[in-house]
N, C-alpha and C positions, 0 to 999 in steps of 0.2 A: 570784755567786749572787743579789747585789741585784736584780738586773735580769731575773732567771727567775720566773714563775707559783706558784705555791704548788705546782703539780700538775707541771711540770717540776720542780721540784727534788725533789720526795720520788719522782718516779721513778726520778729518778739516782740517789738516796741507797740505791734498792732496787737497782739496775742491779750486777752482777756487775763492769762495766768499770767506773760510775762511780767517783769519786777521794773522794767524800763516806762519812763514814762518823758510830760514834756521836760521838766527837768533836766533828765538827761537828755533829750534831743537838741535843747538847749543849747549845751555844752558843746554836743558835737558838731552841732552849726558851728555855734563858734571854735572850734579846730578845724574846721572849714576855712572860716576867715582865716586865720595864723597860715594855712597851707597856701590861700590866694596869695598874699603878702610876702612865704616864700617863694611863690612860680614867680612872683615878677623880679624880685633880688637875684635871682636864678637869672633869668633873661638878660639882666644889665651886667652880671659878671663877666669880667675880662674884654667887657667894650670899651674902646679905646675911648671913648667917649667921659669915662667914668672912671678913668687909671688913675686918678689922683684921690679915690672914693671906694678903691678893691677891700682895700682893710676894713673900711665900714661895711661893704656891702658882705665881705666873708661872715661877719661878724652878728650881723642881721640876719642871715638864713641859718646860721645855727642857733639862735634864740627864737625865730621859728617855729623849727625843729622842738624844741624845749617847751613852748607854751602849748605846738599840737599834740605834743604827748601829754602834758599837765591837763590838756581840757579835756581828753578822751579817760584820762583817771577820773579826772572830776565826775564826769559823768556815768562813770561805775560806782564812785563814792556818793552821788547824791542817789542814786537808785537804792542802795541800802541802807539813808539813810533816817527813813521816817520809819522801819519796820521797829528798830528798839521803841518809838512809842507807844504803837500800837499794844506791845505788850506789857506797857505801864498803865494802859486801860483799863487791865484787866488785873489790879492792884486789891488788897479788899479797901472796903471803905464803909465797913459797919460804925465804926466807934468816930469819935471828934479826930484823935489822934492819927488814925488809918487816914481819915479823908485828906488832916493839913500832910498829910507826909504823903499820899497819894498824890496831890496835887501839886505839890513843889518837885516831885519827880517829876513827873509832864511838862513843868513849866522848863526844867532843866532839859529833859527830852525835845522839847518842840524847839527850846534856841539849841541846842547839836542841830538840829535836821536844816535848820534855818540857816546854816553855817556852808553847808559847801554849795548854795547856789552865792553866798555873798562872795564866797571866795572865787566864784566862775566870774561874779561883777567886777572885781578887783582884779582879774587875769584879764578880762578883756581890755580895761586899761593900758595893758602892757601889753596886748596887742594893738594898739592905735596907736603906740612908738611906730611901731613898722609902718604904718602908712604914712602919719605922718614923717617920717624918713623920706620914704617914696614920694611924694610931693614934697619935699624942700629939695630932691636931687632932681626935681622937676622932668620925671619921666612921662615922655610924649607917646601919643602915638593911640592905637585900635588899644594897647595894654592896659591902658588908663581904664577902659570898661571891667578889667579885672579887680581894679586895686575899688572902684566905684562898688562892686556888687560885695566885692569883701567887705567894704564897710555898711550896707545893706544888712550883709550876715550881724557884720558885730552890732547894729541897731539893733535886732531882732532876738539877738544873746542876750543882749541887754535889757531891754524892756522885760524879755521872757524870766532872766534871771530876779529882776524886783520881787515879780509876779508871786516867785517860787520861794521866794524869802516870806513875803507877807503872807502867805494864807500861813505859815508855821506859825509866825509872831503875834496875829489876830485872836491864835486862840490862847497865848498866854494868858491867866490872870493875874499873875501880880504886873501890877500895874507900872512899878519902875523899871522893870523887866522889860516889857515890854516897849514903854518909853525911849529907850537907852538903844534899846536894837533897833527898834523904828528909825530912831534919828540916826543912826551909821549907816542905815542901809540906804534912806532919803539922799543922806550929803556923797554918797557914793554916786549914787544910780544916779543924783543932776549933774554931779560934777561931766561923771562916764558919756552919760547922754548927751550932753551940751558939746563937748569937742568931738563924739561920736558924728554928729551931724553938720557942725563945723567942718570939718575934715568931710564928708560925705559932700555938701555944698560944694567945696573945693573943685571936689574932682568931678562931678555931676558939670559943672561953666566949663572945667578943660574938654569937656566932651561936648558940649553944644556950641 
């Protein structure tokens, strides 16, 4: 999807056939956010203001760079990634034996599919370094309404990315299975949540 137009990809994403869904728009919000969090690193570089903070701040827009290209994968990898189940649906499941071995495949399938929106939850983490950066180098000014809406995006990554974890894990049956992912996905998505908004508060007062 790197290589398609802004205006190709959200047509497919609208597209009936295409294979994109919120999952991936998910994602690409969030490399939204990472790209807001670089324009403002961008802006502060080489102000005199900030010369004793170049090294950090070089260092930040190329990690960046690194997590909006990671989440713009992400979101190619989670758009392929519930098809292998769907074709473990179609599994036989005449005998006792087909059914337990039908079914432990799926459960196996639904946590893979369940796997790259936790990992978009866990990238966005390590997008909130970067703002949080940006507010401890207590950047002022109209910019702040950048670094405010990036973390908007990464809220809405976020939440979105839970979202897209649990309807996989909902339909596991084995029951420790599902337990065991539920509870990493919870202790991620409060922790991500709670400094997601923390940090959004922040900048939301330097603007009012």
């Amino acid at each position: 999807m790197k290589n398609k137009t802004v205006i190709e990809w959200t047509k497919e994403l609208a597209s009936k056939d295409g294979k994109y869904g919120g999952g991936s728009a998910a994602s690409v919000v969030g490399a939204f956010a990472a790209s807001l969090a670089q324009f403002v690193f961008e802006l502060q570089a080489g102000k005199e203001k900030y010369a004793d903070h170049e090294e950090q701040i070089q260092a930040a827009i190329r990690k960046a760079e690194v997590f909006t290209e990671e989440l713009l994968d992400l979101a190619e990898i989670d758009a392929d990634a519930f098809e292998p189940v769907l074709n473990l649906f179609k599994l036989p499941k005449d005998t006792a034996e087909e059914k337990a071995y039908r079914r432990e495949k799926i459960d196996q399938g639904l946590e893979e599919a369940a796997k790259p929106p936790l990992d978009i939850l866990k990238k966005m983490d390590q997008v909130l370094d970067l703002f949080e950066e940006l507010l401890e180098l207590k950047v002022r000014g109209t910019i702040v309404d950048d670094i405010a809406v990036g973390l908007f995006f990464t809220e809405a990554t976020v939440e979105s990315a839970k979202i897209n974890c649990m309807v996989n894990i909902k339909l596991i049956k084995n029951e420790d299975q599902k337990m065991k992912l539920t509870n990493e996905v919870e202790e991620v998505y409060a922790a991500t949540l709670k400094r997601t908004r923390h940090l959004k508060d922040e900048a939301l007062e330097i603007l009012h």
